[in-house]
N, C-alpha and C positions, 0 to 999 in steps of 0.2 A: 352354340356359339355366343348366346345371351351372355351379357356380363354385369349388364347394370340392370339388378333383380329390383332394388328396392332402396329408396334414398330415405331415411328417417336425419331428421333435420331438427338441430335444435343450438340455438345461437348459445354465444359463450358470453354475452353482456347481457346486464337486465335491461327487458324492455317496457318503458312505464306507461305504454300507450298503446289504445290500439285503432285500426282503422287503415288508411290508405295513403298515411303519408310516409316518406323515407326512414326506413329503420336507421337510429344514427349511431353508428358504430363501426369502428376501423378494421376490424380481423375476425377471421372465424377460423375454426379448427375442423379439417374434414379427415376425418379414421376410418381407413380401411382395413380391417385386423389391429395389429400392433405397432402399422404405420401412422400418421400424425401428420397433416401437411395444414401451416398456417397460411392463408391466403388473406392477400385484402377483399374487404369486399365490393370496394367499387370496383377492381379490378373484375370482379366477377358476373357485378351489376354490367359491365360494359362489353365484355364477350359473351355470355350466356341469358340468354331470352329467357329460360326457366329460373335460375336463380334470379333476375329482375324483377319479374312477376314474385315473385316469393318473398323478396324482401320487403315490397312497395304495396303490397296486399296486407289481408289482416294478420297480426300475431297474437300470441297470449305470452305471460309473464312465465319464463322457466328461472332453470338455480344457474347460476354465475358458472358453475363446472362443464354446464352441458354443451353439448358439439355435437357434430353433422355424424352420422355414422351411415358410412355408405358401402353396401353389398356388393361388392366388384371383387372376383379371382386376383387381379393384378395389381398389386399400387404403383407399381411404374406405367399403367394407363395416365391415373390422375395425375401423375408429375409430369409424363409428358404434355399433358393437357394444358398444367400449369406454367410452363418453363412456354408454351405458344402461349397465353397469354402475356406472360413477362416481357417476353425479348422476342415476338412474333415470330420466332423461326418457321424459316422458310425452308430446312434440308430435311423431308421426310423421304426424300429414298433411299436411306439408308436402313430402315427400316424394311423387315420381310413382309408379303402381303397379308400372313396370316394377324402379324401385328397391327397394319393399316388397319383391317377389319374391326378390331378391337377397339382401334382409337376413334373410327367412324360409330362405332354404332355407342360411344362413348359420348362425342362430339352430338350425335343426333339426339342423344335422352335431352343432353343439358342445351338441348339448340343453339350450338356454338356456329351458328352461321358461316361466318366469317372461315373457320379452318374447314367445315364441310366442303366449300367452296375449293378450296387451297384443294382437299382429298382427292375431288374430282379430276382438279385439273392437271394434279399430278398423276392420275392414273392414266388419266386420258393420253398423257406425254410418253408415258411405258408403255401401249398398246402395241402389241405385236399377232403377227396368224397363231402363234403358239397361245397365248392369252386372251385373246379377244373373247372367247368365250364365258372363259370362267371369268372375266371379268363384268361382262351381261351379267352372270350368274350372281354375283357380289353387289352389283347396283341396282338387281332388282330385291333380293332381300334387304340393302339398304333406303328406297325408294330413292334412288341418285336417280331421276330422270335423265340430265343430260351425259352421266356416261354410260348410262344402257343406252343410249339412241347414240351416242360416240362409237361404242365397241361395234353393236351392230352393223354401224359405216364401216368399221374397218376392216371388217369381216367379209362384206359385200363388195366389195371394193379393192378387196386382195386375193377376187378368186384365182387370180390367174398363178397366185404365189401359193395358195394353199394348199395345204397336204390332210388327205383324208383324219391322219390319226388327231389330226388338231378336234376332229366333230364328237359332243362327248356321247352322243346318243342318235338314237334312230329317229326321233322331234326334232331334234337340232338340224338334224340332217337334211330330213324334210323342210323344215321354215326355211333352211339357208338354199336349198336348189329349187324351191317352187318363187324365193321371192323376185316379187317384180326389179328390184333395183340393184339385183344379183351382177357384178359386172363380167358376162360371158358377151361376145359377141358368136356366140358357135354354141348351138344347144349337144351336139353330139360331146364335147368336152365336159356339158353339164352329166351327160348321160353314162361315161366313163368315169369321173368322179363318183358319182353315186355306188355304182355298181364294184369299183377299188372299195368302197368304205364297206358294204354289203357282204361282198366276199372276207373283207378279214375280221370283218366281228359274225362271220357263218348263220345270214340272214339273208341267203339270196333269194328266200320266198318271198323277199318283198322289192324285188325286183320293177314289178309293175308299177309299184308306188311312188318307184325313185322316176321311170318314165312319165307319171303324170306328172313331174315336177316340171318338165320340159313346155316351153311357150311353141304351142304346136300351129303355129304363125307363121314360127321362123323356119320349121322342118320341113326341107324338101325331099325328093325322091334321094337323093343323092347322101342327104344326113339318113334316115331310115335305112340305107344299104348299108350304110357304114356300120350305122347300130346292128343288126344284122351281124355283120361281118364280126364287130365285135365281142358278140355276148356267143361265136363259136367255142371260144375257148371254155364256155363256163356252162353251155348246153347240157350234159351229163349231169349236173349238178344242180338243176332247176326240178323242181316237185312237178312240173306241168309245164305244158306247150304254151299256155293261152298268151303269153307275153311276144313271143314268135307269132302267132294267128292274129292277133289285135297290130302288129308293126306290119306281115303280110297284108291287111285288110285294108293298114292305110297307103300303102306300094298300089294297090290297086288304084284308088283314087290320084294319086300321085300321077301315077301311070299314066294315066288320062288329061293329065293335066289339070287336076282335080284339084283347087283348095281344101285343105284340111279343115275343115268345121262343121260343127253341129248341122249348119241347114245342107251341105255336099251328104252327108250322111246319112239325114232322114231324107233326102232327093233317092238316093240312090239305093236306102234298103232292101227292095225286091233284090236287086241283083246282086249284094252284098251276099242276103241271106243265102243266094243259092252256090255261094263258095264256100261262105261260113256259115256257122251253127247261129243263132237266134242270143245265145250268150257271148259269144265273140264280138258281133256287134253292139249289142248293148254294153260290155264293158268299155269297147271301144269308144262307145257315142259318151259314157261315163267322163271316162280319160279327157276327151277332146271339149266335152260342154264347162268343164270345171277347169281348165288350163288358166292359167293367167301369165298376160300378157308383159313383158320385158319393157320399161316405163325412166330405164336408166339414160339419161343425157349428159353428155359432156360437151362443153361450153370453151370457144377458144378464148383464152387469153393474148395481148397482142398489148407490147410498148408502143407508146404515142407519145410524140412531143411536139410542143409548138413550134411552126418552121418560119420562124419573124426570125431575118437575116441576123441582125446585129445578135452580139453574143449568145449564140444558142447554146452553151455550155452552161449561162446561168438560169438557163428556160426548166419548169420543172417539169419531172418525168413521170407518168401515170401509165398506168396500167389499164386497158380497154378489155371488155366481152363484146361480143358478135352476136346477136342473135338474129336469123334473117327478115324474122317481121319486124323488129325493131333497130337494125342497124346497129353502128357503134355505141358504146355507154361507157361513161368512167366508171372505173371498180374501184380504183385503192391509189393513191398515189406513194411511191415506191423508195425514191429515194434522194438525198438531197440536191438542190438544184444545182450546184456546183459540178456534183459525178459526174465522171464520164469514162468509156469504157468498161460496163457493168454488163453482168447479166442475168437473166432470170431462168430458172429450169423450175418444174414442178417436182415434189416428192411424193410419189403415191397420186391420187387425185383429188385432196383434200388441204393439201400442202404446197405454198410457193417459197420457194429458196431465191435470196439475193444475194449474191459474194462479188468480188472485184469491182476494181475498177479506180481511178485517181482522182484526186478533189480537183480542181484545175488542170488546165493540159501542160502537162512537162513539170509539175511542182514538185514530182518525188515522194506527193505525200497521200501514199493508197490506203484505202479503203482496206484492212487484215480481217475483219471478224465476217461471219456468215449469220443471215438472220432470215428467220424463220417465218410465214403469216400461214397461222393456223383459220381458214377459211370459214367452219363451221363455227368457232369461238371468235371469230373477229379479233384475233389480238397477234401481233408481231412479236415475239420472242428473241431474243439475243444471245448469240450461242455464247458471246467474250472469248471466240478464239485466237491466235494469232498466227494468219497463214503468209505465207511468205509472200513479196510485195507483187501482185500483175495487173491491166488488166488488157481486155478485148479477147479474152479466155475462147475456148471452147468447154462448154458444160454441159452435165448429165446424170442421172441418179441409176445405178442400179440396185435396187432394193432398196438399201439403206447406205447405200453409199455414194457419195457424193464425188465425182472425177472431173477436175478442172487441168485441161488440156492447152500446152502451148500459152500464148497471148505476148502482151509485152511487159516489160519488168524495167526493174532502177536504170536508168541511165538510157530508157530507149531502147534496151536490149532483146531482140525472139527469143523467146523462148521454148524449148522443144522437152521441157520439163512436163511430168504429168505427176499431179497428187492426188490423192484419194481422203477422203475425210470420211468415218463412221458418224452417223449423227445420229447414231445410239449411243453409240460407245464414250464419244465425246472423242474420239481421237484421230491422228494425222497419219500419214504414212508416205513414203517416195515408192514409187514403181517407176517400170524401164521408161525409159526416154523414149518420147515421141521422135519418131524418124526424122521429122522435117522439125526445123524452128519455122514456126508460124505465126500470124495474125488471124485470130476470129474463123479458127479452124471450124471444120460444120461436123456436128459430132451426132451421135441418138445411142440409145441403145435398143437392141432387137434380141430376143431370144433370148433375155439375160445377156448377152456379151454388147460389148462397148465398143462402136467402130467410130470414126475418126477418117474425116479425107485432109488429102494432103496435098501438094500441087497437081500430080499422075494419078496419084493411087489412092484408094480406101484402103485402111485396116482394121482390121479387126484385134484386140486383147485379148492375151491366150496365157494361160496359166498352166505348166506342166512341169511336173518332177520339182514343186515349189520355187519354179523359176519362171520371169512374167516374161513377155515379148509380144510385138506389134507385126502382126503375120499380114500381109500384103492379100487382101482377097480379091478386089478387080482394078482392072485398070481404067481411067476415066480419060487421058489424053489431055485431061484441063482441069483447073482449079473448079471443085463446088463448094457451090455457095449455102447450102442447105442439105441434111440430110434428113428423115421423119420414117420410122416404124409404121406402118402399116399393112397388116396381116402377115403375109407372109414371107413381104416385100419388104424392100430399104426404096422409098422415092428421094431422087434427088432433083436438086437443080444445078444447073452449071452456068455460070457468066455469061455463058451466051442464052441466056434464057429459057435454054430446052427443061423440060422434061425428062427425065429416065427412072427406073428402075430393074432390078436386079433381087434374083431369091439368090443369100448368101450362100445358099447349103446347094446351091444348084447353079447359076449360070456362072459363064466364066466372063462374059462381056455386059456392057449394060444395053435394054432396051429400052430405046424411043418410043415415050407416050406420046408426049407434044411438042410443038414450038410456041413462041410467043415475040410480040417486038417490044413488050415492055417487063426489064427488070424485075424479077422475083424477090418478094421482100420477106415472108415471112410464111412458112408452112404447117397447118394443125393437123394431127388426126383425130375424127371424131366418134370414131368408134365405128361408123356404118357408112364413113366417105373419109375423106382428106380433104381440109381446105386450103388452098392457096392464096397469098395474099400479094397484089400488084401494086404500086405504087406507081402513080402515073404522075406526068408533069403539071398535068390541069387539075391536082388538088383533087384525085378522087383515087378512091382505093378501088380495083375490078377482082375482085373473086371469083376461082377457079373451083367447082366443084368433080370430085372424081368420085366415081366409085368401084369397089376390084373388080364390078362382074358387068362392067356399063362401061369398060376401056374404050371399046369403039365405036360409042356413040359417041358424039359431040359432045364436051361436058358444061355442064349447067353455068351459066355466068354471069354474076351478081356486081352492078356496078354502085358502087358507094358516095357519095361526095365526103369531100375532107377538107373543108374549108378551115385552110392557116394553121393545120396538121398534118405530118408527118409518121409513118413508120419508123418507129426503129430498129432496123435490120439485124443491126449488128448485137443487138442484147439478147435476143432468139424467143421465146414464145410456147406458150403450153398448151395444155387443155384442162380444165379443172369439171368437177362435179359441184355445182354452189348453193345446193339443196338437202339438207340431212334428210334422208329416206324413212318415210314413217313403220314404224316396227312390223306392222303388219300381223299382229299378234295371232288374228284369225284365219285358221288353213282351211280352204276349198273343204266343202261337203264332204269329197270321196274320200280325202286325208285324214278328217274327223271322223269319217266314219272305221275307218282301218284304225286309228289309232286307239278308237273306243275299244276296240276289239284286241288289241293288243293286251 
């Protein structure tokens, strides 16, 4: 994939001096074969860190004829090279990746800073489950640190979207289910992953390997059965029992209400060994001493604005994080003080989206374009699109697509319009009409599909025989105010401040969690609870913590102060990740050791 073998250099003016000051001469001539390209050379002096040093270093005296002659396969490298110098263009996705490569490791001989940077962060922008790898793979032979440790996030971070055949190898496989910042909340998902990948590359000897990937923390009796249950189908097919006798061994501890760890297992060896064999548990105490531990946090995001009476329309609007030892903190502020009726949805957990909303109230004049704040790059992106006029929307991503539901539009009008926006694709689209025209409908998505409540009912988006509709899944008797994804549930809130929830795929009514006597503002999930956020009249925000397996305890409740700030309800709230997860390049002993041996 080398292209640039070897630069031999030699200026096309005479130079009568030598030493370390400015060579003085306007143009030089670089050939590649029977190509020719005349550059200036400040221009060159000013993008390229090697040719600087080379000109501004010592020379010797050549013949007036002589010119750079440079060893590169492609001369349409060096003209694109030079045409980004010329006129900085900014459109390299036009270009295939295998091209990109070329121009990067092009950019990196002649340390063209400036567009390595641009490479980056255009790749970083095309990152997908399908690519994320090979593109690790590209930034580490390029040494691109920040889109290997980009791709990585994205990889981690889309376990819930990824598909085995995206993993190019049986290493890859391993680093991505053993890592700590892996986003599973369910190790048994990890453990069915592995095992799909295992079966169709015809490697289920290594079955056991993809189980030590597992945070054996999180595994209770309950994930083990399951495992169990599932590695039935694939029983015939395994070289050996010892993966069934090492899951049986730890059912036993389980059983007893046994924590899963090193010190339950050397406690408990006599009795161990006289069920199992002396190898059983030692692989087993192997498996369990070298696990690592699940280290991923998601962080709720929450709009805040200052609640000083006079014109709060021209109050500006910030964006807060939650953390419970440290209370509220400004993160970013969002969008211009005049806005209003906007909102915020997350894309992935690395990505905030802002769309809708109108510059003053009633001027007619909305906010059309969607903009992007990539988290880990700290930079807001501007899509320049133009979406038709609303706001006080309901919004929500699936996958890669963006659904903005209902809200208001020109003239004050409901809207019961719904658009979808690809923010890959760069493009628009109308789907069926929202049943109801609404205001600040409460929308999420769960299981991949898109539900939407309405004054009675939630629905759900259904796609069938290439024809879209809004299919009625329960009935609620009252406007919600909020809807949130969490496991396997949809949690809502309703006006009257209850609590509820409902599995889409299973009940037909919704069930009461809680009550409350103060108005629900804002709801997060954090992956291992749900937070709820209260807005009270005396300036303080009370927090509702839940968890799915801790329903009928009391839940946990955190009171805030908000002194001369506000909630903003009506913009809606995410969760993000605001930490790039370190590569982790080093697998546990036992993984090293299997791999050695591979």
């Amino acid at each position: 994939m080398s292209q640039c073998l070897f630069f031999g250099f030699i200026l096309s003016k005479r130079c009568k001096y030598l030493g370390t000051s400015n060579i003085k001469m306007e143009e030089v001539s670089l050939r590649i074969g029977f190509n020719i390209f005349k550059v200036n050379r400040e221009l060159l002096c000013k993008y390229s860190d090697y040719f600087r040093t080379m000109f501004n270093g010592c020379c010797v005296e050549w013949s007036e004829k002589q010119e750079f002659n440079i060893n590169m396969q492609d001369p349409n490298i060096i003209s694109i090279i030079i045409k980004f110098m010329e006129t900085g263009i900014k459109d390299l996705n036009k270009y295939p990746l295998s091209k990109i490569i070329e121009i990067s490791m092009a950019a990196n001989f002649l340390q063209i800073t400036e567009l390595q940077q641009q490479i980056q962060e255009m790749l970083c922008f095309k990152l997908s489950e399908s690519n994320c790898f090979e593109f690790m793979a590209v930034a580490e032979e390029l040494c691109y640190t920040l889109l290997e440790q980009y791709s990585a996030s994205y990889g981690l971070f889309s376990f819930k979207s990824m598909k085995p055949e995206h993993i190019p190898t049986i290493h890859k496989l391993i680093w991505y289910l053993s890592h700590p910042y892996l986003d599973s909340q369910n190790e048994l998902h990890v453990f069915e992953f592995g095992l799909k990948w295992l079966f169709k590359n015809h490697k289920l000897d290594s079955i056991l390997h993809i189980f030590a990937c597992l945070d054996m923390s999180r595994v209770s009796n309950e994930t083990l059965t399951d495992i169990k249950e599932f590695l039935g189908d694939y029983v015939n097919q395994l070289s050996d029992s010892l993966i069934l006798e090492v899951i049986d061994c730890l059912l036993v501890l389980t059983g007893q209400e046994l924590e899963i760890s090193e010190l339950s297992l050397c406690k408990h060896k006599v009795e161990l060994c006289q069920k199992f064999s002396e190898r059983v548990w030692s692989e087993t105490l192997s498996v369990v001493k070298d696990s690592r531990s699940r280290l991923i946090k998601y962080v709720p995001v929450v709009p805040i604005c200052i609640s000083k009476k006079h014109n709060p329309e021209l109050l500006p609007h910030s964006l807060y994080i939650f953390e419970d030892d440290k209370g509220f903190k400004e993160y970013l502020e969002v969008v211009e003080e005049s806005l209003w009726g906007w909102n915020v949805t997350a894309w992935g957990l690395t990505r905030l989206i802002v769309v809708c909303g109108e510059y003053g109230r009633n001027t007619g004049n909305f906010i059309r374009d969607i903009k992007v704040y990539y988290t880990f790059m700290k930079k807001w992106i501007h899509f320049g699109v133009h979406l038709p006029p609303r706001r006080h929307a309901g919004v929500t991503t699936l996958g890669d697509l963006l659904y903005i539901i209902g809200g208001v539009g020109e003239q004050r009008k409901f809207l019961a319009t719904t658009i979808v926006y690809d923010l890959k694709q760069r493009s628009c689209r109308s789907v069926a009409n929202f049943p109801e025209a609404i205001v600040v409908p409460a929308v999420c998505t769960h299981n991949n599909k898109v539900y939407a409540a309405g004054n009675q009912n939630i629905y759900r988006h259904e796609t069938r025989d290439d024809k879209d509709y809004w299919e009625v899944v329960v009935s609620t008797g009252g406007k919600m105010t909020h809807l949130q994804s969490y496991k396997k549930y949809i949690y809502c809130k309703k006006t009257n401040s209850r609590l509820y929830r409902f599995d889409p795929d299973v009940d037909e009514e919704l069930e009461r969690i809680t009550s409350s006597s103060i108005q629900p503002a804002l709801i997060c999930n954090l992956g291992n609870d749900i937070k709820v956020f209260n807005q009270t009249d005396q300036d303080k925000v009370l927090i509702d913590e839940f968890k799915e397996d801790s329903l009928d305890s009391k839940p946990r409740l955190v009171s805030t102060p908000m002194e001369n700030m506000r909630l903003n309800s009506l913009a809606g709230a995410c969760s993000l990740i605001m930490t790039v997860p370190p590569m982790c390049a080093d697998l546990s002993q036992y993984h090293r050791q299997y791999l050695v041996s591979e």
